[in-house]
C-alpha positions in Angstrom: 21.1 45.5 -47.0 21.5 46.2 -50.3 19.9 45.1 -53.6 22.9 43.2 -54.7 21.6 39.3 -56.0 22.7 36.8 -53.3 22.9 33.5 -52.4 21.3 32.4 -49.7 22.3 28.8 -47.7 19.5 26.3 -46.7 18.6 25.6 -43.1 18.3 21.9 -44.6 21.8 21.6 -44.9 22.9 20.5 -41.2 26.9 20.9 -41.8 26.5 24.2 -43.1 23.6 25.2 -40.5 26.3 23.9 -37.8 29.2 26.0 -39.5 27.1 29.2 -40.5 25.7 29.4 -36.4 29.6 28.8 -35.5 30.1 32.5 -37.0 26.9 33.3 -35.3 25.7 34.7 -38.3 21.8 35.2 -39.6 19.1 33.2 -40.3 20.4 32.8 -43.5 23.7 34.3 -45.6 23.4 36.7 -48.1 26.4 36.2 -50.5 27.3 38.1 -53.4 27.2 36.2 -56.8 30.5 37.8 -57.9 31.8 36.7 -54.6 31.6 33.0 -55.3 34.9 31.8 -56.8 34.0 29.8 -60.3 37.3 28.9 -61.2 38.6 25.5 -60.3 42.7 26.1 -59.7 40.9 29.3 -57.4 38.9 26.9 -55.7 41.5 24.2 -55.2 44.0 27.2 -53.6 41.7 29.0 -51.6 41.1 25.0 -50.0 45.0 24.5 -49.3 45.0 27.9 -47.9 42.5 26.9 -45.5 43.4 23.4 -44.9 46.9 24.6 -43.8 45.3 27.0 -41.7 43.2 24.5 -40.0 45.9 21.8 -40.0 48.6 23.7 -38.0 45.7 24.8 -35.5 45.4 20.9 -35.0 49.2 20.2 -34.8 49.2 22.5 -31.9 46.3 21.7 -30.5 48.1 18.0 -30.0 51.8 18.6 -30.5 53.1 19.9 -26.5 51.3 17.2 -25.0 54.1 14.4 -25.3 56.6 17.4 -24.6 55.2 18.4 -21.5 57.3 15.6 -18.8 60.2 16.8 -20.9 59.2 20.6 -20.1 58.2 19.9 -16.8 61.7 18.5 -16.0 63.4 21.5 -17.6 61.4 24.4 -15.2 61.8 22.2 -12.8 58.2 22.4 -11.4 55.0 20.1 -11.0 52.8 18.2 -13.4 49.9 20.7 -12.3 51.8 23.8 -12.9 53.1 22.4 -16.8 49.3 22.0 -17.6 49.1 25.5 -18.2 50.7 25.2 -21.1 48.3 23.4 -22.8 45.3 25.1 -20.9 46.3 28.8 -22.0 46.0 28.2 -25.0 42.9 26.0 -25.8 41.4 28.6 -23.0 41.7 31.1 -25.4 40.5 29.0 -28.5 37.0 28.2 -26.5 36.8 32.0 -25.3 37.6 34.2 -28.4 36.1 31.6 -31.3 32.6 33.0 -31.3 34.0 36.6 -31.3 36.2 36.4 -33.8 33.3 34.4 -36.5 31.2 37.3 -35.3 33.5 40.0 -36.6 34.9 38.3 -39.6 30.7 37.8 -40.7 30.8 41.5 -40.8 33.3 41.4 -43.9 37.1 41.2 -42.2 37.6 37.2 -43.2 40.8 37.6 -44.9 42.0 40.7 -42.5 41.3 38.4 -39.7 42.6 34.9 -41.3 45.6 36.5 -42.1 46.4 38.6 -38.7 45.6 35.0 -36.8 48.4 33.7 -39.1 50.2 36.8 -38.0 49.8 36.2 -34.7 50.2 32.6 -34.5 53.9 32.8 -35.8 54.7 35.6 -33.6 53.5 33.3 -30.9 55.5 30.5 -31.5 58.5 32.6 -31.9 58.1 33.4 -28.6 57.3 30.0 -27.2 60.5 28.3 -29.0 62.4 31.2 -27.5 61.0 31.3 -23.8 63.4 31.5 -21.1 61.0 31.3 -18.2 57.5 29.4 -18.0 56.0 33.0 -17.0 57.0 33.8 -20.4 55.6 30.5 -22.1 52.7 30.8 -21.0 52.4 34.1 -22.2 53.7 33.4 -25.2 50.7 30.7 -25.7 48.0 33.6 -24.7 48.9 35.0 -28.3 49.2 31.5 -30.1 45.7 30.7 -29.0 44.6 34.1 -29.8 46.0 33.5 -33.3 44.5 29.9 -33.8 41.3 31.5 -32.5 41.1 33.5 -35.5 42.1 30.6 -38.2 39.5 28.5 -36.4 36.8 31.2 -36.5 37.1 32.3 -40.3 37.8 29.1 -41.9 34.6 27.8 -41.8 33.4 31.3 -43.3 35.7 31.5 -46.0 33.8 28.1 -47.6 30.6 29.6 -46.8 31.5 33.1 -48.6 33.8 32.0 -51.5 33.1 28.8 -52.6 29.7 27.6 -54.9 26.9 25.9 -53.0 27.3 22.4 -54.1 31.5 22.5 -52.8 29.8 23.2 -49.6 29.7 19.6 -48.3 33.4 18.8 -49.9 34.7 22.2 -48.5 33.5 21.4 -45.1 34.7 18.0 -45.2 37.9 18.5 -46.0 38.4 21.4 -42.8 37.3 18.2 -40.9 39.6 16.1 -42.2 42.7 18.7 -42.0 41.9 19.3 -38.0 42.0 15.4 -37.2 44.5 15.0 -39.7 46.7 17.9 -37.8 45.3 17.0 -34.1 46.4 12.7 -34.9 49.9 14.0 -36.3 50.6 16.4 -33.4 52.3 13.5 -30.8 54.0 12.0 -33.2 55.9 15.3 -35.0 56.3 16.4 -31.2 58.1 13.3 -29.7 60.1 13.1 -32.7 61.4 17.0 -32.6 61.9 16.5 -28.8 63.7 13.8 -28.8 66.3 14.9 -31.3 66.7 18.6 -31.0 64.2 20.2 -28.1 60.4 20.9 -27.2 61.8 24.2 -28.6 61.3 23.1 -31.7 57.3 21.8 -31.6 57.1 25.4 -31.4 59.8 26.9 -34.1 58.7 24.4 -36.6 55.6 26.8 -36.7 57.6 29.7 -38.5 58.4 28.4 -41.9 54.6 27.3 -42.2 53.4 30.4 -40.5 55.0 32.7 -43.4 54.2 30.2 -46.0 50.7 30.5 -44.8 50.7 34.1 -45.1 52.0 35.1 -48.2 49.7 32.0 -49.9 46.4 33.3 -48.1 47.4 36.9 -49.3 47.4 35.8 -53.0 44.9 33.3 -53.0 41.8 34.7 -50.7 39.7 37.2 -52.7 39.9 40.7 -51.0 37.3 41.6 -48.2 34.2 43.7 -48.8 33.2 45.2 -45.6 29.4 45.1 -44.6 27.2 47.5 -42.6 25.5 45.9 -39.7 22.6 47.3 -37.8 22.6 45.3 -34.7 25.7 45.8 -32.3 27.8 43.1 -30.8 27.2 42.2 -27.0 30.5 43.0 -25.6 29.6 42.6 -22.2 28.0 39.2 -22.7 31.5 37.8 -24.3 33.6 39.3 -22.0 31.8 38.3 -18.5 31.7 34.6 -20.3 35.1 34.7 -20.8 36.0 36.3 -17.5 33.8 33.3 -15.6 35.8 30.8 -17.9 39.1 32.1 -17.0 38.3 32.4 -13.2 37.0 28.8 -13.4 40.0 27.2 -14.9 42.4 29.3 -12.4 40.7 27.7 -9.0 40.4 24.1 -10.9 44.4 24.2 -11.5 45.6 26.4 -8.6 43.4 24.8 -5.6 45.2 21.4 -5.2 48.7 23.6 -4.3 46.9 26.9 -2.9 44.5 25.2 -1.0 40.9 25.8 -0.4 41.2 28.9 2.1 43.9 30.7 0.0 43.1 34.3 -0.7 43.5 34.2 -4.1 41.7 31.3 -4.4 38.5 32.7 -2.7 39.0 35.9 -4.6 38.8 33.8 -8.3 35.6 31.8 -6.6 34.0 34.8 -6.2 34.8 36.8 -9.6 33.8 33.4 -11.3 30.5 33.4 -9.4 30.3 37.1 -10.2 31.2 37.0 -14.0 28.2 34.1 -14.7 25.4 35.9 -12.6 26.1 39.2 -14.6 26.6 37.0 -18.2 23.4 35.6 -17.0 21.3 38.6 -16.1 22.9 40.4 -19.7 21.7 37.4 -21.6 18.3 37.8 -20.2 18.2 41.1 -20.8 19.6 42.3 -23.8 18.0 42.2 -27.1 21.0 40.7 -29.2 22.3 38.0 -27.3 25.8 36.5 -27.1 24.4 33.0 -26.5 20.7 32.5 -25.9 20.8 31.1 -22.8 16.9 30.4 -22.1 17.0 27.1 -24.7 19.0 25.2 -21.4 15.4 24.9 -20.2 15.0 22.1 -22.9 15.9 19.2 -20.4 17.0 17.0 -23.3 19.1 19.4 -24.7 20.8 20.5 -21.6 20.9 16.5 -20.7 23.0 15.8 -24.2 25.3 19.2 -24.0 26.5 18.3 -20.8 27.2 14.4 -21.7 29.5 15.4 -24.3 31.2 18.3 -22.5 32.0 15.4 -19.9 33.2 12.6 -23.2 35.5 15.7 -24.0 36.8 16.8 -20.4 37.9 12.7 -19.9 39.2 12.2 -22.9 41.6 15.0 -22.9 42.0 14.6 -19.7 43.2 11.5 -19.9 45.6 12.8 -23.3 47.1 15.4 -20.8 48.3 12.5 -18.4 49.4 9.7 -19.9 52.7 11.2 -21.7 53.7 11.2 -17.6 53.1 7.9 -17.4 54.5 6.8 -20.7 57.9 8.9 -19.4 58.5 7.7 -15.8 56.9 4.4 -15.8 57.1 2.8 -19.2 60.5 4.6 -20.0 59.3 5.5 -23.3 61.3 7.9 -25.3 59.7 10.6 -27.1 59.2 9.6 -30.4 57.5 6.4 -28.6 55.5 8.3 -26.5 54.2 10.2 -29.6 53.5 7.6 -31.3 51.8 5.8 -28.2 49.7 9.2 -28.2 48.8 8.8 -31.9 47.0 6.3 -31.3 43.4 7.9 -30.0 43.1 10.7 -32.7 44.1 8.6 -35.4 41.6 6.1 -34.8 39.2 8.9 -34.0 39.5 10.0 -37.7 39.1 6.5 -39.2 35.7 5.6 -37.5 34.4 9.3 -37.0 32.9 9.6 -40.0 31.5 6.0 -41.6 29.6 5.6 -37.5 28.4 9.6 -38.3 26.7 8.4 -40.9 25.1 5.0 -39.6 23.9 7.5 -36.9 22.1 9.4 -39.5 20.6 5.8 -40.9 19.8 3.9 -37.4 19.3 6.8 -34.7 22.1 8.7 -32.3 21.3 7.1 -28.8 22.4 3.8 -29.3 25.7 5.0 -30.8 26.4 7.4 -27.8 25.4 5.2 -25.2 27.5 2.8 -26.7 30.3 5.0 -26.9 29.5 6.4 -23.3 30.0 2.2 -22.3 33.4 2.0 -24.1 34.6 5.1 -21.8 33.9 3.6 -18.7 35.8 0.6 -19.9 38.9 2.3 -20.9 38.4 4.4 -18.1 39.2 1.1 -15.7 42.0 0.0 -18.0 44.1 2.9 -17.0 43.1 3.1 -13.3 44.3 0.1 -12.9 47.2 0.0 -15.5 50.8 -0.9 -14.2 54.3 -1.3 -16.1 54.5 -4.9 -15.1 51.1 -5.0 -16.9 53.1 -4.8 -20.3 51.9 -3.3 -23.8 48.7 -5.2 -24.1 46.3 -3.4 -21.7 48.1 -0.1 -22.7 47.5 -0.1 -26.6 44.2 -1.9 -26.0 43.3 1.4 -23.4 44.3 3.5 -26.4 42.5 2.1 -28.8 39.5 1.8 -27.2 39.8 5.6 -26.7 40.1 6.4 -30.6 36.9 3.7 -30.9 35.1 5.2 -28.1 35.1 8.9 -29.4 35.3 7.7 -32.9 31.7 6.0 -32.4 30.6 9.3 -30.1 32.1 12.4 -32.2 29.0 12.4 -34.9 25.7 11.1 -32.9 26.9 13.0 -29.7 27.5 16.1 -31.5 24.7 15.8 -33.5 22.5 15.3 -30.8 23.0 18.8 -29.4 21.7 20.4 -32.4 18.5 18.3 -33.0 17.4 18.6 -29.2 17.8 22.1 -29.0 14.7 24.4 -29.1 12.8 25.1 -32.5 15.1 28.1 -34.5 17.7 27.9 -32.0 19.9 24.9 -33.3 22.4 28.0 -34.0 23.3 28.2 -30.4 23.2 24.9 -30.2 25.9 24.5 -32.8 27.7 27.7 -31.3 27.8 25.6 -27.6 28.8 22.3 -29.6 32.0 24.3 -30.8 32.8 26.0 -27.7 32.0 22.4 -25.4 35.0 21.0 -27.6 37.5 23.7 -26.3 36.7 24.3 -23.1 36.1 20.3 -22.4 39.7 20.3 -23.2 40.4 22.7 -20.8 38.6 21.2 -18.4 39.8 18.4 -18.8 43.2 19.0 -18.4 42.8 21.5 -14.8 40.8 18.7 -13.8 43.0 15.8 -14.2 46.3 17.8 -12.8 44.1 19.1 -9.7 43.3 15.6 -8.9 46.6 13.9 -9.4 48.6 17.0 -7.7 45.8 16.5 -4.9 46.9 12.9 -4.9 50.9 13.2 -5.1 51.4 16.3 -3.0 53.5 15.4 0.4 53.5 17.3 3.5 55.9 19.8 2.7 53.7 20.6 -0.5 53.7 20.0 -4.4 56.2 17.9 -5.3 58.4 18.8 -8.9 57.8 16.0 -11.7 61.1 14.4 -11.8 61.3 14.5 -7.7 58.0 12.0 -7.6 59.3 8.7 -6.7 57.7 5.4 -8.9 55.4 4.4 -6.4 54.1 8.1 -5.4 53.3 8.8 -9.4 51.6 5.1 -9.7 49.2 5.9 -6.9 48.3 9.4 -8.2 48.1 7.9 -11.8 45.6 5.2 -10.7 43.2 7.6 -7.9 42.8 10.1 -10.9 41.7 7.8 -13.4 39.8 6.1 -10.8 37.8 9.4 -10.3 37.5 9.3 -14.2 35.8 6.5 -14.4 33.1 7.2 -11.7 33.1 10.5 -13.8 32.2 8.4 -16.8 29.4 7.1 -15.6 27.1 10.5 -15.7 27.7 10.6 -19.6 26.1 7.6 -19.8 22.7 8.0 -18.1 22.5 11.4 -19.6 22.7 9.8 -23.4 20.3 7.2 -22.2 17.6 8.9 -20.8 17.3 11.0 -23.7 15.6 9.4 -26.4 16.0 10.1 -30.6 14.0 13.5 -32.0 11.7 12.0 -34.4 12.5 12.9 -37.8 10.2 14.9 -39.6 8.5 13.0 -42.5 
């Protein structure tokens, strides 16, 4: 490295600890001083560049959702087999995150920022123009690949350009852009649905895409490259990502394969392959991907996988009920996606004022609290009927915004101060990737169960061939199994008690 003056960024800071190990960069960041933008108007720009960044990630992250009966109808297939379209593309945000923050680190943020906004509006020119779901889901693979990128260098882009003390603000408001984007996404969906066509959740895109690029062009300072001694563990990402993919095929393919089909077996197995060689190249190599030895820390492993569950039965739970909303409420889009604004919006009110109680009173009560509030919603919906009326509905829904509200800080938080001493960066790292894949999770997991549950004898039944009283039954056996599901969460965040803080 060389002599250059630098600033570096204090381990005592936890959102930028959780945002610099996102990037996986060093133990600390050294930062030019001529890097760091002193001019207000240049700092204000370089933030809306970002936020808008960061907000249409959330949008899409949220916006097919209460399109997808509407989808489903028009290719004619199953709820499972729609899923995808939402799973393709959050697949490849959890997957390709920690890669790209790696490779922007090394001095391509604004390359990368602005080929993701490349990408992503290539991407949705191909989704609002699909004329087959082959091609839609295709067409996603890039979008997430795109979003991936935004995602991964926004954070780094605060970090590198804007003066310490910002830090907090700068972070903040990427927060605040995501939820804001993520809450909006039902809503803006439903209502381009319902008056001109889920083509357009995805054509909408364009006009911010290019506004997005030529703004980031002007407004980002200009990359400065960096030499790296250490080399980037290639095999580690790639057999992670290749055990992720494999796993998320057999979850959404083996309610209408079946346990014994071929291909099914065949994925089982290059899964089970792919995680015994990530694990063995983790072990072995001297530069990492993911540190995998700090999942011997019981507690840690405890609270990691207690929020990868809150997340897999939330969005689980997001994925399902526009189907509900759509053949048993008769909602019409716009209702539905305002119905579906609901969770997130809530989510973005409470998130932050509980986050910092947690930081005042201790994280355990708060999560196991939370974990409480998802078993209760949880039992709303799996018993939920039409003749039930809008009470219990809205009341499930908001309990869902309170529930994760109350859990997104302490649970989250929880991973990085119960992970080993000097590793809370791949603590962070698996915080940010939980988020993803619980979403894709979630969602394969969810449409196996309820395909499982609604398939007849001749096989999987399309979405607008299930009769009433077929879709009720599947509706109330899946969330059934998410509520026994919820459980776990719960006895994980109990039995682990507070770290003590250091005086």
């Amino acid at each position: 490295m060389s002599n250059r003056k630098c600033r570096r960024i204090g381990t005592h800071n936890r959102q930028a600890l959780m945002v610099r190990t996102l990037i996986k960069s060093p133990a600390h960041i050294c930062i030019p001083v001529t890097s760091i933008i002193t001019d207000p108007l240049r700092q204000k720009l370089l933030l809306a560049a970002i936020a808008l960044g960061v907000v249409m990630d959330g949008i899409d992250g949220s916006i097919v959702n209460v399109a997808l009966p509407t989808m489903a109808a028009y290719f004619d297939t199953d709820t499972g087999t729609i899923a995808w379209v939402i799973i393709t593309y959050l697949l490849m945000m959890a997957g390709l995150l920690l890669v790209f923050g790696k490779i922007a680190d090394r001095g391509y943020a604004k390359k990368l920022f602005l080929l993701g906004f490349v990408i992503f509006t290539l991407g949705s020119v191909a989704c609002g123009i699909a004329p087959s779901l082959d091609i839609l889901l295709t067409a996603r693979l890039v979008q997430g690949t795109g979003a991936a990128m935004i995602a991964a260098v926004a954070p780094l882009l605060c970090i590198r350009y804007l003066p310490k003390e910002m830090l907090g603000t700068a972070l903040g408001v990427i927060a605040a852009t995501a939820s804001i984007g993520f809450a909006a996404g039902p809503a803006i969906g439903g209502i381009l649905t319902q008056y001109l066509s889920w083509h357009w959740i995805f054509l909408v895109n364009i006009p911010i895409g290019i506004i997005g690029i030529l703004f980031a062009a002007r407004v980002i300072p200009a990359d400065e490259p960096e030499d790296h001694t250490g080399s980037f563990d290639y095999p580690g990402a790639v057999t992670l990502f290749g055990a992720m993919v494999f796993c998320t095929f057999v979850l959404e393919e083996i309610a209408a394969r079946g346990v014994t089909d071929p291909l099914i077996i065949t994925c089982t197995a290059l899964c089970l392959l792919c995680l015994g060689l990530f694990v063995i190249r983790e072990l072995t190599t001297a530069e990492p991907f993911l540190n995998i030895r700090i999942f011997a820390k019981w507690q840690f492993t405890a609270v990691l996988v207690a929020y990868l569950l809150l997340n897999i039965i939330f969005l689980g739970i997001i994925y399902l009920l526009p189907f509900y909303l759509t053949m048993e409420m008769h909602f019409d889009m716009m209702t539905s996606g305002i119905c579906l604004l609901i969770p997130p919006a809530v989510v973005a009110i409470l998130s932050i004022p509980f986050g910092q109680w947690s930081d005042r009173h201790g994280r355990r009560v708060f999560t196991v609290a939370a974990c409480g509030l998802f078993i209760l919603f949880s039992a709303i919906f799996a018993v939920l009927s039409p003749e039930s009326g809008l009470v219990p509905l809205l009341a499930g829904l908001v309990l869902m915004g309170v529930a994760f509200g109350i859990a997104a800080g302490p649970a989250s938080s929880r991973i990085i101060e119960t992970a080993p001493e000097g590793e809370q960066g791949s603590g962070s790292s698996l915080m940010v990737t939980t988020i993803y894949f619980g979403g894709v999770l979630g969602t394969a997991i969810y449409a196996m169960l309820f395909t499982f549950t609604t398939a007849h004898a001749g096989g999987i039944v399309a979405f607008t061939d299930l009769d009433s009283a077929t879709f009720l039954s599947g509706f109330h056996i899946t969330m059934a199994a998410g509520l026994v599901l919820s459980v776990v969460p719960l006895v994980l965040s109990a039995i682990v008690p507070d770290e003590e803080k250091a005086a």
